[in-house]
C-alpha positions as CSV (number, residue, x, y, z in Angstrom):
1,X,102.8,22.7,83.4
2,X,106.1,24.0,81.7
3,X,108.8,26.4,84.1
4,X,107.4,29.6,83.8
5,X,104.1,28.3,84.5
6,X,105.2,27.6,87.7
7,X,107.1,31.0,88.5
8,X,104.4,32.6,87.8
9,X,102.3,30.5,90.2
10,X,104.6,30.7,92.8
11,X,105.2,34.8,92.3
12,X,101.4,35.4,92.4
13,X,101.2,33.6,95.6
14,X,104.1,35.5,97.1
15,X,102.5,38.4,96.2
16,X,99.1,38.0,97.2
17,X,100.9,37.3,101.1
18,X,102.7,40.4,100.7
19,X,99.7,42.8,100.5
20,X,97.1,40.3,102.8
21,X,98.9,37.9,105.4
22,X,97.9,38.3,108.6
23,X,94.4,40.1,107.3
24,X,92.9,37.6,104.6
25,X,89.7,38.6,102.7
26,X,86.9,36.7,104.4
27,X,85.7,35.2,101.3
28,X,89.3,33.8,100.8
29,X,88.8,31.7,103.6
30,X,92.3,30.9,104.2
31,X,95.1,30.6,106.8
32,X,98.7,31.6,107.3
33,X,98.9,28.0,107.7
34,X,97.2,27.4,104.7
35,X,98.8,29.7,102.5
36,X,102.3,28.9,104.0
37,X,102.1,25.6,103.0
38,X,100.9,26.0,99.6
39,X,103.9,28.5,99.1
40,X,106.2,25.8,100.4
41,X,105.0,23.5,98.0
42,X,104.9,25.7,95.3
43,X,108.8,26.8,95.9
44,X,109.7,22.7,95.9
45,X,108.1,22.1,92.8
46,X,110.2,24.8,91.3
47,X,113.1,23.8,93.0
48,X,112.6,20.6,91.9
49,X,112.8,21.5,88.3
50,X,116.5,22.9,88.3
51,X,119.6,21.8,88.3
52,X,121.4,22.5,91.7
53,X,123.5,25.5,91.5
54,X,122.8,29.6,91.4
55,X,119.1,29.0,90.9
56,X,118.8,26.6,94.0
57,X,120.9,28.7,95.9
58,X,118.9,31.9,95.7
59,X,115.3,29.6,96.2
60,X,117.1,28.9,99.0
61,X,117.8,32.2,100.0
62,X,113.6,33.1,99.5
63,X,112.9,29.9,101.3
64,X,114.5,31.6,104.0
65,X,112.8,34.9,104.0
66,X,109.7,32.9,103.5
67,X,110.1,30.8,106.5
68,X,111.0,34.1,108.4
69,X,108.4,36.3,107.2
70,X,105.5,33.5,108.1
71,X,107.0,33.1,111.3
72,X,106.8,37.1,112.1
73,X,102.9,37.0,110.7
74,X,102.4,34.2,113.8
75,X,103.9,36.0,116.4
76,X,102.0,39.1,115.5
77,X,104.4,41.2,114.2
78,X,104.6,42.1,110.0
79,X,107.2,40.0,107.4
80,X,105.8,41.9,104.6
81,X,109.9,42.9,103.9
82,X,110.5,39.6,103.8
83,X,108.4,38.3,101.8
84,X,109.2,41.0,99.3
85,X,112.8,40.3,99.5
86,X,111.4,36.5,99.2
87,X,110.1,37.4,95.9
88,X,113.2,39.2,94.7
89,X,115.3,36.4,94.9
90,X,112.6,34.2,93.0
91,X,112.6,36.7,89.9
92,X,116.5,36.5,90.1
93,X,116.6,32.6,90.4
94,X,115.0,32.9,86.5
């Protein structure tokens, strides 16, 4: 799977937490857990297929909001922001 390939992945599943975390479609059958983890992946895969410098730094920056915005889903409250500012730096880390 080439670069964008795996942008695209990892923006879809951004996106798809933005509108349902917290309140997953039954058929889904899913988990914050779940769906944290397979972001996580998703961003280190990417990550992993740069060079460090500007890129890196703003994965690392969604990274961040990622981790926070997960966090806020567990302790009830909504990271939807977050994760929307999460995806922002991932379409400026192209």
């Amino acid at each position: 799977m080439d670069l964008l390939e795996e942008y695209i992945i990892l923006k879809d599943d951004i996106t798809y937490n933005v509108y349902y975390a917290g309140r997953y479609p039954e058929e889904d059958a899913t988990s914050l857990q779940e769906q944290r983890a397979k972001i996580m992946e998703q961003l280190s895969r990417v990550e992993g297929a740069l060079p460090t410098g500007w890129r890196t730094q703003r994965l690392g920056l969604a990274r961040e909001r990622i981790v926070r915005a997960f966090a806020a889903y567990e302790a009830g409250n909504s990271g939807r922001q977050l994760l929307t500012d999460a995806l922002d730096y991932v379409d400026k880390s192209k």
